[in-house]
N, C-alpha and C positions, 0 to 999 in steps of 0.2 A: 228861819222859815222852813231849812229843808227838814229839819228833826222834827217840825210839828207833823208835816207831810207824811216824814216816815211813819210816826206815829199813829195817826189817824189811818195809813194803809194797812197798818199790824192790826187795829182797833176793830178796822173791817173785813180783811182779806181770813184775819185768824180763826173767828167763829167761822166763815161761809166755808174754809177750807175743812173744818173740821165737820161742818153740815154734808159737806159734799161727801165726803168718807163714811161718815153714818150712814146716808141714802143708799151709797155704792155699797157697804157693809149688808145690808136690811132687805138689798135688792138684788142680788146674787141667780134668782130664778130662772133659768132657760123658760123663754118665750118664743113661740115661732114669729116672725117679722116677714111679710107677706109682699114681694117685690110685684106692686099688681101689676101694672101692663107686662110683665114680666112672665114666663110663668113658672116663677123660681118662690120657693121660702126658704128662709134660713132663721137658724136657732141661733139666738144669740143672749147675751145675760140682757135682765130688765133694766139693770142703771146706765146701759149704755143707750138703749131706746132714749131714755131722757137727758142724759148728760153728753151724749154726742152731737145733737141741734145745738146745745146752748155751746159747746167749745167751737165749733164752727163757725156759729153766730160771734163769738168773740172776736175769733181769728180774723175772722171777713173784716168784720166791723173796724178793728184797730188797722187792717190794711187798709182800709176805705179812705177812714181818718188820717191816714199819714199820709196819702196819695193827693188827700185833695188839698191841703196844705198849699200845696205849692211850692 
């Protein structure tokens, strides 16, 4: 059971990794990012705009879920 496991994470983990390189590749552009109440902007590349919420959102998540455990 743990080889199917591993399997089916290679199956899915290995295209999304190589999606995420494309995006991050494709997406290279300095964007200004606008700190509103703030009254700061800062330039920063476009594929962190998008793939820095979603690693976040990971991170949170996978802490949430082990915490609530018990």
């Amino acid at each position: 059971m743990r080889v199917l496991g591993r399997l089916v994470a290679i199956l899915i983990g290995g295209p999304l990794v190589l999606l995420t390189v494309v995006f991050a590749v494709a997406n290279r552009q300095a964007v200004p990012l606008d700190l509103w109440p703030l009254p700061w902007t800062i330039e920063v590349s476009a594929y962190l705009v998008g793939l820095a919420p979603l690693a976040a959102g990971l991170i949170l998540g996978t802490l949430l879920g082990r915490f609530s455990r018990g």
